[in-house]
N, C-alpha and C positions, 0 to 999 in steps of 0.2 A: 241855908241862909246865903241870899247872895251879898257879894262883896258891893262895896261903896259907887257909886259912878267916876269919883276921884282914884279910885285905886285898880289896878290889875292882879288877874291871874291867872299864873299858868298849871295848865292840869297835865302830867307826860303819866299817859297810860299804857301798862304793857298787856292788858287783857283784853279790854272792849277798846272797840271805832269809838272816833269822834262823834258819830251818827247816836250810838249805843248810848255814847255816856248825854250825849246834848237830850236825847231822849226821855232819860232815867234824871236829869236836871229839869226838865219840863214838868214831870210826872211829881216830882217830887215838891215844886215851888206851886203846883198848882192846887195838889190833895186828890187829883184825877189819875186813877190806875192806869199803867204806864201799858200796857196788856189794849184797855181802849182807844188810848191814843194811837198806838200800833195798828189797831184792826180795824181806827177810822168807827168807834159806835160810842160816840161822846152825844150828849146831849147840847142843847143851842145855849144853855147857861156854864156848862163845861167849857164850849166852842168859847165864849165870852170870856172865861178866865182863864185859859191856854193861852188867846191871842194878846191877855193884858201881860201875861207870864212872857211869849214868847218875845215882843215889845220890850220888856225890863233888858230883857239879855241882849238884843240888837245893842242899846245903848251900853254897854259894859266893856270892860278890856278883858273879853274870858278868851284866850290860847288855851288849847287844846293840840297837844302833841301824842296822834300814835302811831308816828313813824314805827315804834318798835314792835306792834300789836300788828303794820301790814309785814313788817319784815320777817318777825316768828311765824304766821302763817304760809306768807309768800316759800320761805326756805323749808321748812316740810313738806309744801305740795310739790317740790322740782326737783327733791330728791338729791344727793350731793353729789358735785360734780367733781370730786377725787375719787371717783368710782372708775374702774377700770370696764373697757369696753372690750368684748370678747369679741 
């Protein structure tokens, strides 16, 4: 359910991108598998209620914070840097 045009909100995720979750909110306001939206094989009456779905949400005050979702990945792939060097 989305929230009011009067009001805001903020989503701080520590698992999935902003991409993932805007995604998984498309998928879910519209009733269209979030799987076809992803791999692009929606139908032209799909395509029709994505873009009235994706239109609600331009107008909204939806924030979306996952600074902490690139910073957990970011710091596992670069390995830590109190590591002594031989």
């Amino acid at each position: 359910m989305l929230p009011s045009k009067n009001s805001g909100v903020g989503v701080f995720s520590l698992e999935m991108s902003a991409e993932q979750l805007t995604l998984r909110l498309l998928s879910t306001e519209s009733g269209i598998d979030h799987q076809k939206i992803r791999n692009a094989t929606i139908s032209s009456e799909e395509w029709i209620a994505l873009t009235h779905v994706a239109a609600e949400l331009g107008e909204m005050k939806l924030f979306i914070d996952d600074t902490c979702c690139a910073q957990h990945y970011g710091a596992s792939s670069k390995g830590s840097p109190t590591e002594s060097k031989a």
